[in-house]
C-alpha angles and dihedrals in degrees: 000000000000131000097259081061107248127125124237122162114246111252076048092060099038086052104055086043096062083058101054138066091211114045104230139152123289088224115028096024084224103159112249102204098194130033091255112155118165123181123251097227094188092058092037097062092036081055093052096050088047091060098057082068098107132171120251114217090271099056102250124129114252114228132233111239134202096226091208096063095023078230126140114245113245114160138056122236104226083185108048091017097228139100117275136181128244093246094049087050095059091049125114096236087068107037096122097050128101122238133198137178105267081235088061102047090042084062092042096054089037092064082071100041122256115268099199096180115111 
């Protein structure tokens, strides 16, 4: 992550900075003085979890499962950042947390581009 706040992923960055005199973001242009990259953990994991996703021979995705509850997991958890099951979001162990659709929170973290480096 850079200091103006967007997400590249490492070789991305180092690349557009080979190019330029002044090192600045690919997306805002906002000058980065120093080479300071620091990793976005949250995204990272979410990424890497995300990645596990593979196709089957038949094309279809292949889920990721909480193995406890043989359930698919379907939400993000905004308050622990990680994937969670229907069944482990009613209960009452995480019943102050905040939940959102994969798909949303996949369009919330994109709008600062991914950093996948761990």
């Amino acid at each position: 992550m850079l200091d103006c706040g967007h997400n590249l992923c490492r070789s991305c960055i180092t690349q557009s900075w080979e190019k330029q005199e002044m090192n600045s973001c690919p997306e805002c242009r906002q000058d980065i003085p120093e080479r300071n990259l620091r990793v976005n953990r949250a995204l990272a994991n979410l990424a890497k979890k995300v990645r596990k996703l593979k196709l089957d021979p038949q094309g279809k995705e292949s889920k990721l499962h909480r193995e406890e509850h043989e359930e698919e997991l379907k939400l993000f958890c905004e308050t622990d950042m990680k994937l969670i099951c229907y069944t482990c979001a009613v209960s009452r162990e995480h019943t102050s947390r905040n939940f959102i659709s994969i798909k949303e929170a996949v369009e919330i973290y994109k709008v600062k581009r991914t950093d996948f480096a761990a």
